[in-house]
C-alpha positions as CSV (number, residue, x, y, z in Angstrom):
1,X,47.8,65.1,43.7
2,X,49.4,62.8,41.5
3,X,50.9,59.3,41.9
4,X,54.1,58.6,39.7
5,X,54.5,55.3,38.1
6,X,57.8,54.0,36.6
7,X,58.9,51.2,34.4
8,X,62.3,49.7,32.8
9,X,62.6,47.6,30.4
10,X,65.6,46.4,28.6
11,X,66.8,44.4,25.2
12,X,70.6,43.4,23.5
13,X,70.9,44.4,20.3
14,X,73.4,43.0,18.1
15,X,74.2,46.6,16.2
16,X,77.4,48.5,17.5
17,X,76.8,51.3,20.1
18,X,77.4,53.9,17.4
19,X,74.2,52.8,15.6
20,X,71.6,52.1,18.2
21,X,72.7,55.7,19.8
22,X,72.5,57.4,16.3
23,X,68.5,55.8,15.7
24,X,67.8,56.8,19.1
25,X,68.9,60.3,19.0
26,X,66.8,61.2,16.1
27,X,63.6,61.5,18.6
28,X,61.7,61.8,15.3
29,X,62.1,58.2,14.2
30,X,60.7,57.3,17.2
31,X,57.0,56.4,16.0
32,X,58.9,53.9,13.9
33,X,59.4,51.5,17.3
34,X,57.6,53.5,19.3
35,X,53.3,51.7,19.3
36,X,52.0,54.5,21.6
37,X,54.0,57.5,19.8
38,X,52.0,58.8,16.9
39,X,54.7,61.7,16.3
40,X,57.9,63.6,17.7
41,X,58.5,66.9,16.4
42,X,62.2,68.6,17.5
43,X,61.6,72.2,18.0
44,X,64.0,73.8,15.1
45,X,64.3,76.9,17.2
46,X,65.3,74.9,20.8
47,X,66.4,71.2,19.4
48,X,66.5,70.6,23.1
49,X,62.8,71.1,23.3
50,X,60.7,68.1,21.3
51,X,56.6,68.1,20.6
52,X,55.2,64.7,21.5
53,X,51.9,63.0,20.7
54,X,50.7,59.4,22.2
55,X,47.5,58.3,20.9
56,X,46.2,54.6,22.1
57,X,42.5,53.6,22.3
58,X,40.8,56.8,21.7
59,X,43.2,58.8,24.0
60,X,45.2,61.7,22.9
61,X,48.1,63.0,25.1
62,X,50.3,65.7,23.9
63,X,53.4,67.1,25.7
64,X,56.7,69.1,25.4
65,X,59.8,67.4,26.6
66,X,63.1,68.7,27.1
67,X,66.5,66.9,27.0
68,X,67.8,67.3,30.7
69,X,71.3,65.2,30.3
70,X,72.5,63.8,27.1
71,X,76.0,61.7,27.2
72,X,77.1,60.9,23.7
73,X,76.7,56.8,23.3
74,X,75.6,56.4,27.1
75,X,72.3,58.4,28.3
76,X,69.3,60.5,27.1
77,X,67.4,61.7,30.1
78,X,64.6,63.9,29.6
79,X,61.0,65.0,31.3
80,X,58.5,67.2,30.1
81,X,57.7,70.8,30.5
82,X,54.3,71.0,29.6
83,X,51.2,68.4,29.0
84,X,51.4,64.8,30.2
85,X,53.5,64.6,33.3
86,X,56.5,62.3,32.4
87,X,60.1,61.7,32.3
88,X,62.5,59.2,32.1
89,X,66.0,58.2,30.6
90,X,67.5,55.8,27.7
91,X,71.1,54.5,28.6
92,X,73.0,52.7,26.4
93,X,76.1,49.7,27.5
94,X,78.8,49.3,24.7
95,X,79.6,45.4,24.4
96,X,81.3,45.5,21.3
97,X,79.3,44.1,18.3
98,X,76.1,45.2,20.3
99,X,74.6,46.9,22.5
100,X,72.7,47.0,25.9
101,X,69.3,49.4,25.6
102,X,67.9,50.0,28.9
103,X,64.4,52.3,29.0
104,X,63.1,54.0,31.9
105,X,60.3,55.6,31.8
106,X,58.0,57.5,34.7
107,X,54.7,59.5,34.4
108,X,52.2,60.7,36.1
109,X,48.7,59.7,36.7
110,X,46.2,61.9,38.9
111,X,45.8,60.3,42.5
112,X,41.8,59.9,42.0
113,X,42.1,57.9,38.6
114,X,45.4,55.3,40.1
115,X,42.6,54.0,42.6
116,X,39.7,53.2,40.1
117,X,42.2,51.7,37.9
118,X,44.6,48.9,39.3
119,X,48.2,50.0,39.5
120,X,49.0,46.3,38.9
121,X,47.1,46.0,35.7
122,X,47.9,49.8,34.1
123,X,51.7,49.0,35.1
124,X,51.7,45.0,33.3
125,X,50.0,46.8,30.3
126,X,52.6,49.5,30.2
127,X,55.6,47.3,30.9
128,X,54.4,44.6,28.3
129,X,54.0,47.5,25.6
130,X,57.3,49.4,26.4
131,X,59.4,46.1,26.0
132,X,57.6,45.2,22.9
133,X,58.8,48.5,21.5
134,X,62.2,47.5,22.7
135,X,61.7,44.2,20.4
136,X,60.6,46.3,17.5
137,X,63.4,48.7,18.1
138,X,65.9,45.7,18.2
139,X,63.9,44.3,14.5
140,X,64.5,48.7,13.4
141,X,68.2,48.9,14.1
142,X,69.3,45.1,12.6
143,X,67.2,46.3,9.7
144,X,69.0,50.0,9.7
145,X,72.7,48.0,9.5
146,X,71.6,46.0,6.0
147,X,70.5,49.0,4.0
């Protein structure tokens, strides 16, 4: 039995909507923000399907996700098929010259290993990590506009 986890974290980014959406639907630039995410590969023959890879500390997960709702310039929601147990959602808020990013992101973690570890601690470290990809993200997308 497994105990789910979730997290949201959330940033402003002055880049129009049309921008931060285009960066985040490309899952394979993802790495690029992403600390955790050592690749995403888009399945050529199911671009609904993507291969992901999260490496931290000596671990290696691995999983298949697939795109479960998708909303031109408002959500990405997706959870995997296969591998590590996750899902989760992107939504984006238009405010003109920039943009709201709001991250969700749940997973699973078997029951036995959430009570040796401190949900607490595994959830700050988590939560700290997600919104410092946020701020790289926000760094990636001003630095997408100038070129």
């Amino acid at each position: 039995m497994a105990d789910w986890l979730e997290h949201t974290v959330q940033i402003e980014v002055e880049v129009p909507i049309e921008q931060v959406w285009k960066l985040w639907a490309d899952l394979e630039q993802m790495p690029n923000w992403m600390k955790w995410i050592e690749s995403v590969e888009v399945l050529k023959d199911n671009p609904e399907l993507s291969q992901w890879k999260l490496a931290s500390g000596g671990f290696d997960f691995r999983w298949k996700s697939k795109i479960t709702r998708l909303v031109t310039h408002q959500i990405m929601q997706w959870e995997s098929v296969d591998g590590l147990p996750n899902r989760g959602a992107i939504r984006f808020y238009d405010r003109g010259d920039s943009s709201i990013v709001k991250l969700t992101v749940g997973y699973a973690i078997p029951g036995i290993l959430g009570k040796l570890m401190d949900n607490l601690f595994l959830g700050r470290i988590v939560e700290s990590t997600l919104q410092a990809d946020m701020n790289r993200f926000q760094e990636y997308a001003l630095k997408s506009v100038q070129e």
